[in-house]
C-alpha positions as CSV (number, residue, x, y, z in Angstrom):
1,X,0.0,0.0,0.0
2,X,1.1,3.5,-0.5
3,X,1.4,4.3,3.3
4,X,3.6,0.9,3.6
5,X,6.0,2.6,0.8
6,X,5.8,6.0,3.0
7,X,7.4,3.8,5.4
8,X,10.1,2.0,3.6
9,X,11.0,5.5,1.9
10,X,11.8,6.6,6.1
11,X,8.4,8.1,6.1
12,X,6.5,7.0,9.3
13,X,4.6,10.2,9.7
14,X,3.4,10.9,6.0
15,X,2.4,6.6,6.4
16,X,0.6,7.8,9.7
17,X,-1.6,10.4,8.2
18,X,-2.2,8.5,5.6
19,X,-3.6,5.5,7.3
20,X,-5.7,7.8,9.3
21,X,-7.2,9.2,6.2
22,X,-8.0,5.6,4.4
23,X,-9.6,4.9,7.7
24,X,-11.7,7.9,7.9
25,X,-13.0,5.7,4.1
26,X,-13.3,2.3,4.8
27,X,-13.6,2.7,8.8
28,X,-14.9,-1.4,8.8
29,X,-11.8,-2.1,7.2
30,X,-10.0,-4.5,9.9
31,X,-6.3,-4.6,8.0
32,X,-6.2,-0.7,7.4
33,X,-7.1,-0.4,11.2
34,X,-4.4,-2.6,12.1
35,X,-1.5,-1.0,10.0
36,X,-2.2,2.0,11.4
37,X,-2.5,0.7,15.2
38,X,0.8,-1.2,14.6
39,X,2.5,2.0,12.8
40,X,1.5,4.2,16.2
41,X,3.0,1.4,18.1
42,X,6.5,1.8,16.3
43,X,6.5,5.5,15.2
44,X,3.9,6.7,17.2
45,X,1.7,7.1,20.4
46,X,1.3,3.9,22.1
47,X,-2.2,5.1,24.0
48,X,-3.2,5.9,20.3
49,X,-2.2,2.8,19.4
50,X,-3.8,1.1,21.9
51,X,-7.1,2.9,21.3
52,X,-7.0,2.1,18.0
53,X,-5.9,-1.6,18.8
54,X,-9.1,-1.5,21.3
55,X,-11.5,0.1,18.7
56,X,-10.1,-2.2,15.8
57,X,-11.2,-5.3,18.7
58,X,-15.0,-3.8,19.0
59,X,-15.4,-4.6,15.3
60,X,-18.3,-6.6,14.2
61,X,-16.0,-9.3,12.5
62,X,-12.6,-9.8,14.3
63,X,-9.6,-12.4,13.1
64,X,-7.4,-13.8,15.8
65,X,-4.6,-11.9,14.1
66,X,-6.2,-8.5,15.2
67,X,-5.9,-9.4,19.0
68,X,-2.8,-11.2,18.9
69,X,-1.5,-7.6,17.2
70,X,-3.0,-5.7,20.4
71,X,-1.2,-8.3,23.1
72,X,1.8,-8.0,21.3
73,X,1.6,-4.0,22.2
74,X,0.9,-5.0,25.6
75,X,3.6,-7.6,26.0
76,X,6.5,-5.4,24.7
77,X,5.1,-3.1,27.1
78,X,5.1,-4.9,29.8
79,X,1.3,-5.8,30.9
80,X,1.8,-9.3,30.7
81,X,-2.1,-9.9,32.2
82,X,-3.4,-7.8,29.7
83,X,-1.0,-9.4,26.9
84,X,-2.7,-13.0,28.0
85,X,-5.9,-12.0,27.9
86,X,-6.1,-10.8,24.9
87,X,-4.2,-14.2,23.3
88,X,-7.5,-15.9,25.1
89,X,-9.6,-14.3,23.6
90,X,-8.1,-14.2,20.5
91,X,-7.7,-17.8,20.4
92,X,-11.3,-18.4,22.5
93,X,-13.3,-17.3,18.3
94,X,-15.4,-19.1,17.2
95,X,-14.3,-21.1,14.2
96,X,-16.2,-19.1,11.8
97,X,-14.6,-15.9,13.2
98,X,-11.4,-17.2,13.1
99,X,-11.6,-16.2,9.0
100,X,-12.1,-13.0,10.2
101,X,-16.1,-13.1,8.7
């Protein structure tokens, strides 16, 4: 995607603004979420990415790679509780959900 090149070109912040815009678009998008949660993990805010991790979770149709993304965040951070929960749950969808659909 282009904001994935923004990155690779050494720019995080132009990547960032545009991942909020192609949100703003296709906000049910769960892989556009994601990028951008996992960008403002690296580059960015981590309570932003958390948030965004969080509202990315609420999402009618979730994949097991969405929470493991947020318990890595909390891992590396350090809330190991919060890290496992979130592999629970993560691993605790449904089999139909676990397609992400």
């Amino acid at each position: 995607s282009w904001a994935r090149m923004e990155v690779r070109l050494g720019r995080p912040r132009k990547a960032l603004t545009l991942y909020r815009r192609a949100t703003n678009l296709y906000s049910e998008d769960e892989q556009l979420r994601l990028g951008w949660a996992k960008l403002e993990a690296e580059y960015g805010d981590e309570e932003t990415a958390r948030d965004l991790f969080a509202r990315t979770l609420q999402m009618e149709h979730v994949s097991p790679h969405a929470f493991q993304c947020a318990a890595l965040l909390e891992q590396r951070s350090g809330h190991l509780e919060r890290a496992r929960a979130l592999y629970g749950k993560g691993a605790d969808l449904p089999t139909a959900d676990r397609r992400g659909r």
